[in-house]
C-alpha positions as a Markdown table, in Angstrom:
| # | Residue | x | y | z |
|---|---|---|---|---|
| 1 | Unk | 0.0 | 0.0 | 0.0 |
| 2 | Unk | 1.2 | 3.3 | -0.7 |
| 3 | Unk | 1.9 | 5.7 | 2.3 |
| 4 | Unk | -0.5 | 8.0 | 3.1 |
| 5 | Unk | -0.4 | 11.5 | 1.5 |
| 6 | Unk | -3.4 | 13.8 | 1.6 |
| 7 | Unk | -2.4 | 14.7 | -2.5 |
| 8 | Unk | -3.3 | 11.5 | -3.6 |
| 9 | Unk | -6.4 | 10.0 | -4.3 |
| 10 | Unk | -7.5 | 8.3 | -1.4 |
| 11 | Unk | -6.1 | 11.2 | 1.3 |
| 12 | Unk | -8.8 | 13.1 | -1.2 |
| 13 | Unk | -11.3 | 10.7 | -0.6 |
| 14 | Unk | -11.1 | 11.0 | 3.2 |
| 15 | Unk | -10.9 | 14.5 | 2.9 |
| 16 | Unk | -14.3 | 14.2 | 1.0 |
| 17 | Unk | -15.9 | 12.1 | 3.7 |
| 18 | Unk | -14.5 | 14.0 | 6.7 |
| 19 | Unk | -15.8 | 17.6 | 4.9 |
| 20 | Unk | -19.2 | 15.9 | 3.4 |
| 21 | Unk | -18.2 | 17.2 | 0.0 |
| 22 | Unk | -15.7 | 16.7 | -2.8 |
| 23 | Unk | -13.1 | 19.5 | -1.2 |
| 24 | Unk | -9.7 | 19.3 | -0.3 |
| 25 | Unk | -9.3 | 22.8 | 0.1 |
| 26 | Unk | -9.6 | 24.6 | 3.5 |
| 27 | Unk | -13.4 | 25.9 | 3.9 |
| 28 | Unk | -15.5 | 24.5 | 1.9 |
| 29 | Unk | -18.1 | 26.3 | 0.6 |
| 30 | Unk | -17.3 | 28.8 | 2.7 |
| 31 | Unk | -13.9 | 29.6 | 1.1 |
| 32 | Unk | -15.3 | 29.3 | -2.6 |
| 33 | Unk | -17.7 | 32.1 | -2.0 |
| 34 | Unk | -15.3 | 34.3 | -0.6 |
| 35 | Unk | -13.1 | 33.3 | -4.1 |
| 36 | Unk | -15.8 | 34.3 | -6.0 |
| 37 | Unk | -16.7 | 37.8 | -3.9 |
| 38 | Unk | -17.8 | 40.0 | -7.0 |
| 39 | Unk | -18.3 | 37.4 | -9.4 |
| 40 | Unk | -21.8 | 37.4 | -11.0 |
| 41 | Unk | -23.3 | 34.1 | -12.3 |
| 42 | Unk | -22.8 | 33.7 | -15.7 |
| 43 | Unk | -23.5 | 30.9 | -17.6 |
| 44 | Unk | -21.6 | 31.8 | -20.7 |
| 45 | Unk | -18.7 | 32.2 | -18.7 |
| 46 | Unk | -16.0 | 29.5 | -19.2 |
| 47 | Unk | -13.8 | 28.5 | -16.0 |
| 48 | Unk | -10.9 | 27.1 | -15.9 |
| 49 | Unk | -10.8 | 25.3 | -12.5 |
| 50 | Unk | -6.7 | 24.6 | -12.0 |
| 51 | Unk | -5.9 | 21.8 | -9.8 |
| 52 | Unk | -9.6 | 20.4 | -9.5 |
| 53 | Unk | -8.9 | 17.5 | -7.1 |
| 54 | Unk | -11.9 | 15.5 | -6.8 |
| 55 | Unk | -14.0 | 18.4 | -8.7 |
| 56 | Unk | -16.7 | 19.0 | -5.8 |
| 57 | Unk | -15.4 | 22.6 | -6.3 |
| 58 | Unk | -15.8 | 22.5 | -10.3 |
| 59 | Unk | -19.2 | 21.2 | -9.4 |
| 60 | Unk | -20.1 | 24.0 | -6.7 |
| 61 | Unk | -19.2 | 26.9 | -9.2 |
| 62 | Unk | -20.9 | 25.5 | -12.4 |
| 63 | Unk | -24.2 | 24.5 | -10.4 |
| 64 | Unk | -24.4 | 27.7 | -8.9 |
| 65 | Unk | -24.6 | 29.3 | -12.3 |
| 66 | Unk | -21.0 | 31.1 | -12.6 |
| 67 | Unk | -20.3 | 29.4 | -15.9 |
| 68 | Unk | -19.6 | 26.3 | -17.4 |
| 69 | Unk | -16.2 | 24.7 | -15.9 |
| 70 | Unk | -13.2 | 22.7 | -17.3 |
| 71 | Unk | -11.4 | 21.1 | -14.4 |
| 72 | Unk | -7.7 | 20.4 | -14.7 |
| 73 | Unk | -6.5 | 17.7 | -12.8 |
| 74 | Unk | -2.5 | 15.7 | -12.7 |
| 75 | Unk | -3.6 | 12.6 | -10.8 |
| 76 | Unk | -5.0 | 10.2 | -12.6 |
| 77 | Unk | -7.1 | 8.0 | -9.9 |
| 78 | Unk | -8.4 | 11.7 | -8.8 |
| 79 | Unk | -8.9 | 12.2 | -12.3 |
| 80 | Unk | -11.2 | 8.9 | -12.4 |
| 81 | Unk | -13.0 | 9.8 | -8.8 |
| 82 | Unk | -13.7 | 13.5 | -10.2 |
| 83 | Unk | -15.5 | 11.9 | -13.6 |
| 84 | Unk | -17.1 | 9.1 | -11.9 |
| 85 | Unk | -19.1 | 11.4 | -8.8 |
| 86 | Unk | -19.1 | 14.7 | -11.1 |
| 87 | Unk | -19.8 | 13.8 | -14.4 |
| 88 | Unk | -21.7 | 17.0 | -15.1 |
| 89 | Unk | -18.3 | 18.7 | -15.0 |
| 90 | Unk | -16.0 | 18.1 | -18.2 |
| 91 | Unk | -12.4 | 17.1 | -16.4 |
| 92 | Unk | -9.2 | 16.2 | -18.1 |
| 93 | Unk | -5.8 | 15.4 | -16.8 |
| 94 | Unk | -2.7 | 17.1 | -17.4 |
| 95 | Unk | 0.1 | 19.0 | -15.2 |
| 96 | Unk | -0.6 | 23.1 | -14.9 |
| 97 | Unk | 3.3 | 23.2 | -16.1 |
| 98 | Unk | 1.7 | 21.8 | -19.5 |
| 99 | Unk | -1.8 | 23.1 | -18.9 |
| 100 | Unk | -2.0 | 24.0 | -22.5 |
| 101 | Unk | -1.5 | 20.3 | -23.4 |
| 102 | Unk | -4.6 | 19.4 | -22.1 |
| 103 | Unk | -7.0 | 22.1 | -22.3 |
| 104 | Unk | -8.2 | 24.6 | -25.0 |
| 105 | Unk | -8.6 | 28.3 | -24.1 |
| 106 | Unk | -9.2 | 30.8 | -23.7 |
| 107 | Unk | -11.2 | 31.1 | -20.7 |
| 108 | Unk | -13.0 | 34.1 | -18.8 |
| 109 | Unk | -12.4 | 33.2 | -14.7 |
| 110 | Unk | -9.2 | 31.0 | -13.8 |
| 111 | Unk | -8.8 | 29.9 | -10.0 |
| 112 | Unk | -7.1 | 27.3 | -7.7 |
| 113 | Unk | -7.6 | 26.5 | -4.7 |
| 114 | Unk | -4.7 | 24.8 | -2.0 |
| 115 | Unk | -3.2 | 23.7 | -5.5 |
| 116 | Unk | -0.3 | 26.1 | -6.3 |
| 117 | Unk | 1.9 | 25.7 | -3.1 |
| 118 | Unk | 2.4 | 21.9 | -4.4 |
| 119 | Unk | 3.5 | 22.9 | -7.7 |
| 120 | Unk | 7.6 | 22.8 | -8.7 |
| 121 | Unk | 7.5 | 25.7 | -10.8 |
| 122 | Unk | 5.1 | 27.7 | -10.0 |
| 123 | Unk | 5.7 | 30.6 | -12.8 |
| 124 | Unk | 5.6 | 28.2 | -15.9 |
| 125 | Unk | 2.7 | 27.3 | -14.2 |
| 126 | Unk | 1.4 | 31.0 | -14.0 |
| 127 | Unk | 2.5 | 31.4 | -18.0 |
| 128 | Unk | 0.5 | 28.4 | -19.1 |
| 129 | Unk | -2.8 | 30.1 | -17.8 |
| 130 | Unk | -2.1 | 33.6 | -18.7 |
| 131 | Unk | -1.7 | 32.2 | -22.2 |
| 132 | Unk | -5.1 | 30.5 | -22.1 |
| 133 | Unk | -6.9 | 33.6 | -20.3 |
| 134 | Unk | -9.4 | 35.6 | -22.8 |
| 135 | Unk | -8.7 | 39.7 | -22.9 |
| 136 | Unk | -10.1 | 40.7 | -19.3 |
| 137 | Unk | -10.1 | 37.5 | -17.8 |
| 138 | Unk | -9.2 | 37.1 | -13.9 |
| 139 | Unk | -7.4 | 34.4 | -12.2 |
| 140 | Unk | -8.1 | 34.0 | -8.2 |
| 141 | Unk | -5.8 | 32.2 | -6.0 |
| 142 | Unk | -7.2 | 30.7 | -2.3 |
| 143 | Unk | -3.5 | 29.7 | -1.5 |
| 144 | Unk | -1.4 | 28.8 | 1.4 |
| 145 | Unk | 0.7 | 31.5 | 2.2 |
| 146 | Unk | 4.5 | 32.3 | 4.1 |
| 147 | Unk | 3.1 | 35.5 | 5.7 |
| 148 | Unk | 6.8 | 36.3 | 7.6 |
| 149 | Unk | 9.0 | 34.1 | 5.9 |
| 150 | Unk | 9.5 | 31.9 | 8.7 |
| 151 | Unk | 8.0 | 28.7 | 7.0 |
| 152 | Unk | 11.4 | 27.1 | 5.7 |
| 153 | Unk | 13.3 | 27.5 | 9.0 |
| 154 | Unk | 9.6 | 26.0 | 10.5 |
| 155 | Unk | 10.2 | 22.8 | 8.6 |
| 156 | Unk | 13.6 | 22.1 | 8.0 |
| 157 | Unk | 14.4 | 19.1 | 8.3 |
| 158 | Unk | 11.0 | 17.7 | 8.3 |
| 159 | Unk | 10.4 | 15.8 | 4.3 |
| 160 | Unk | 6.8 | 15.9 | 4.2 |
| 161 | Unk | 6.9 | 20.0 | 3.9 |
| 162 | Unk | 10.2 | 19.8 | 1.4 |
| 163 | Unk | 7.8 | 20.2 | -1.4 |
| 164 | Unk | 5.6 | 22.7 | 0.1 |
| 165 | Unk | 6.1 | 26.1 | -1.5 |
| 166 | Unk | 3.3 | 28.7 | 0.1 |
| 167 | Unk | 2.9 | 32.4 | -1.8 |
| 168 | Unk | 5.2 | 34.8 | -0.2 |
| 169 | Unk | 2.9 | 37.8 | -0.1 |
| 170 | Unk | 5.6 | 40.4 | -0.6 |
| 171 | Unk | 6.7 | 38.2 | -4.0 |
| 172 | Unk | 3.5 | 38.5 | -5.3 |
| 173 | Unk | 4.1 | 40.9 | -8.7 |
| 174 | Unk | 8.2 | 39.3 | -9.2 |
| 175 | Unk | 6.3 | 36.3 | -9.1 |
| 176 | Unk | 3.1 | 36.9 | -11.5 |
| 177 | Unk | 5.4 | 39.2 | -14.0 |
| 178 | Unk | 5.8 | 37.9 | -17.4 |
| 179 | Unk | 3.1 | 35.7 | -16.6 |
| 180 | Unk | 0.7 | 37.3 | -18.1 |
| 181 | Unk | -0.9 | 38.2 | -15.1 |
| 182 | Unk | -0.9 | 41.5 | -13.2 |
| 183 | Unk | -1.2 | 41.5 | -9.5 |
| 184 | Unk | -4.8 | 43.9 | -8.7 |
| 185 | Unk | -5.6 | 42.4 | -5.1 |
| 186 | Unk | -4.0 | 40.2 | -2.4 |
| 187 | Unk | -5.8 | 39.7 | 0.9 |
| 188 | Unk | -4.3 | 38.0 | 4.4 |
| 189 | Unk | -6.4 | 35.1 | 5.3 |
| 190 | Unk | -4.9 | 34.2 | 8.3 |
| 191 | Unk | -7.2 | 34.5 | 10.6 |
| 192 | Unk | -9.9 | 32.5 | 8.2 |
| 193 | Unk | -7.3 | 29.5 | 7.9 |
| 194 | Unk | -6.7 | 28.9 | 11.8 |
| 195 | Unk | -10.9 | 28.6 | 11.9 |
| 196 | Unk | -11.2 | 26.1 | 9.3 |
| 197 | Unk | -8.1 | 24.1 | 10.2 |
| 198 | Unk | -9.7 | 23.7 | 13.8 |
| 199 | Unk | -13.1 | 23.2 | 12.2 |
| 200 | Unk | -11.1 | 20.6 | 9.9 |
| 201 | Unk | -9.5 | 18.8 | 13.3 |
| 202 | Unk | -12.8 | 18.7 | 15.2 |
| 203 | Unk | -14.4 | 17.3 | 12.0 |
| 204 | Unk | -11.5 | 14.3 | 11.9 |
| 205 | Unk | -12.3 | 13.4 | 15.8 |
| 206 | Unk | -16.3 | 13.6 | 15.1 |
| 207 | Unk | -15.5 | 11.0 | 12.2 |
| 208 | Unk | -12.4 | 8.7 | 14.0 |
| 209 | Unk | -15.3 | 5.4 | 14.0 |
| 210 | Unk | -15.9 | 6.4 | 9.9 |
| 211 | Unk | -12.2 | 6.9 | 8.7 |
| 212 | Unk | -11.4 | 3.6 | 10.1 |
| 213 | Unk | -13.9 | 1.9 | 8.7 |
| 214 | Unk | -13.6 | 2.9 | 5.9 |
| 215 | Unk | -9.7 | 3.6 | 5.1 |
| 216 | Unk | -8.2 | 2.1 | 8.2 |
| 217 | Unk | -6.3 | 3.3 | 11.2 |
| 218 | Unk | -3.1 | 4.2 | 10.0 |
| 219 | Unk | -4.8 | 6.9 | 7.5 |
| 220 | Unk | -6.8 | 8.3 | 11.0 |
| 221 | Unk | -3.0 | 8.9 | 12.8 |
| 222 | Unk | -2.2 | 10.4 | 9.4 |
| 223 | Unk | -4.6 | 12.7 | 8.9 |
| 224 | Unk | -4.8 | 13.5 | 12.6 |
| 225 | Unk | -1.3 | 14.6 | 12.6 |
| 226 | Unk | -1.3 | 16.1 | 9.5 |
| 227 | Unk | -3.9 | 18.8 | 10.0 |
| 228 | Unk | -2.8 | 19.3 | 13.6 |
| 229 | Unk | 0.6 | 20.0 | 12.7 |
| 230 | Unk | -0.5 | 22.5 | 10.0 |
| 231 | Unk | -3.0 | 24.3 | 12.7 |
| 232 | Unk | 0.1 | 24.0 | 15.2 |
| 233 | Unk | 2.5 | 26.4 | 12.1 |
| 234 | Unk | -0.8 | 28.4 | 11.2 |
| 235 | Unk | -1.1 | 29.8 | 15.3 |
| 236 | Unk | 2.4 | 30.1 | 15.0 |
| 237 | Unk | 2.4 | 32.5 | 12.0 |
| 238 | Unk | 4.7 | 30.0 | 10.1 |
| 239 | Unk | 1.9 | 29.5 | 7.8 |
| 240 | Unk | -1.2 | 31.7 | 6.7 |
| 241 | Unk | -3.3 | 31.9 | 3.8 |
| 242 | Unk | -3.7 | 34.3 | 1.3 |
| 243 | Unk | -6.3 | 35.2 | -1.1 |
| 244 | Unk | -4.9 | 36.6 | -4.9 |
| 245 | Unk | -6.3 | 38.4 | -7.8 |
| 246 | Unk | -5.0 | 39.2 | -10.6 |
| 247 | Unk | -6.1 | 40.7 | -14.1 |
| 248 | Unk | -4.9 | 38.8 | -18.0 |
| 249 | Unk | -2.8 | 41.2 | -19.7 |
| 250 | Unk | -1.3 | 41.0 | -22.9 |
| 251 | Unk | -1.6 | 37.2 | -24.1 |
| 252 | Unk | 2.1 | 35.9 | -23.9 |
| 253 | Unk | 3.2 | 32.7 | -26.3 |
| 254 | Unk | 3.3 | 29.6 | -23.8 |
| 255 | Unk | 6.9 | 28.9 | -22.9 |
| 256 | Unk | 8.7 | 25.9 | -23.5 |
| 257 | Unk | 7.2 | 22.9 | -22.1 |
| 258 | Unk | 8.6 | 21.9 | -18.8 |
| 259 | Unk | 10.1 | 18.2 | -19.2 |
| 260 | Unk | 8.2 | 16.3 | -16.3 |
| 261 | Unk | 9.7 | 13.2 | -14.8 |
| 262 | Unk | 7.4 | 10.8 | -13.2 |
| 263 | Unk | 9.1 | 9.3 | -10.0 |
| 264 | Unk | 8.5 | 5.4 | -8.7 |
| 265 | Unk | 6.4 | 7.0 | -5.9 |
| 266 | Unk | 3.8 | 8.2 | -8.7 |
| 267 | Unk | 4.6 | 11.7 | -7.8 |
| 268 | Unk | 6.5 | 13.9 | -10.7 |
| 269 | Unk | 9.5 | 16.4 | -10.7 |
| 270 | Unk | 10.8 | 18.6 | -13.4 |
């Protein structure tokens, strides 16, 4: 059996159960209406939702009228969970650092949600959306974020946060330059995190008998740690969140695509 990771498919699944909807994003619905403060429903809008997980998000936005949504997702057993429960929601798979592989532009509204703070290069990343936003379009980011720069010296030493890579507020337009993307909002979350991470913990107890059950006890001590930890760095200020918007600007060619190397855990690297 694989070891547990809350990225993969299953730690997704859990997630699902434990929040009572496809999510594996912080908040819930709660966080995806404060991602879409200002947006009207649309329903000629087209979304591009990047990093769709299981697609309970995807699902959210296009029943609630906002547009019709493409989800972009890397792992292919999410990829198979997301079609299979949502299959009002069109979903393909491909890596954001190839994004234009796998999808078709251009799109009005592009978001992610917990997605880009797991991604190697984050800018190629960037790039491939800007170049498959439409003339006006938006991208929002609900993101982890390194609100005091403490978050490397926080987990040094500890593997399971080597790959993390949260949004350093004060990077925000170095990082989105060239992108096409310019920076036109960025708000601390903070304070909305630490609630939903203890919401998130209480929610795990409430549901100890359930996760069992259903994926055993060594995915319970997982999870439990996990999300405790991350409440633990959140209090601390090691780790915040951080809400982004930013505005398409001139549509820039898509930059060379990033050679991807598939590891023997399943997981990829440039």
């Amino acid at each position: 059996m694989r070891a547990p990771a809350m990225n993969n498919a299953t730690g997704k699944d859990l997630l699902a159960l434990v929040r009572e909807g496809d999510y594996a994003h912080p908040g819930e619905e709660e966080a995806i209406r404060l991602l879409l403060t200002g947006v009207r429903p649309d329903g000629h809008r087209r979304i591009l939702d990047a990093g769709c997980g299981g697609a309970g998000t995807a699902a959210w936005v296009q029943a609630h009228g906002y547009g019709a949504v493409t989800g972009i997702e890397i792992d292919a057993e999410t990829v198979r969970l997301a079609r299979e429960r949502h299959p009002e929601v069109k979903i393909v798979s491909g890596d954001l650092r190839r994004a234009g592989d796998a999808v078709d532009g251009p799109f009005d509204l592009v978001y992610a949600m917990t997605v880009l703070y797991a991604v190697p290069d984050q800018r190629a990343a960037l790039a491939q959306l800007g170049a498959l936003a439409a003339p006006g379009a938006e991208l929002r980011l609900l993101e982890y974020a390194d609100p005091h720069g403490r978050f490397a010296a926080a987990t040094s030493g500890r593997s399971s946060y080597a790959w993390w890579r949260p949004l350093e507020p004060g990077r925000l337009h170095e990082l989105l330059s060239g992108t096409g993307w310019a920076l036109a909002e960025s708000r601390d979350l903070g304070a909305q995190f630490e609630r939903w991470y203890v919401e998130l913990c209480t929610r795990i107890a409430a549901r100890r008998e359930a996760i069992v059950e259903r994926f055993g006890a060594e995915w319970l001590a997982f999870a439990s740690a996990e999300y405790a930890g991350i409440l633990e760095m959140v209090r601390a200020g090691e780790l915040g969140g951080i809400f982004v918007r930013a505005r398409a600007t001139e549509r820039v060619p898509l930059p060379p695509a990033t050679r991807i190397v598939t590891r023997s855990d399943g997981g990829t690297e440039p």
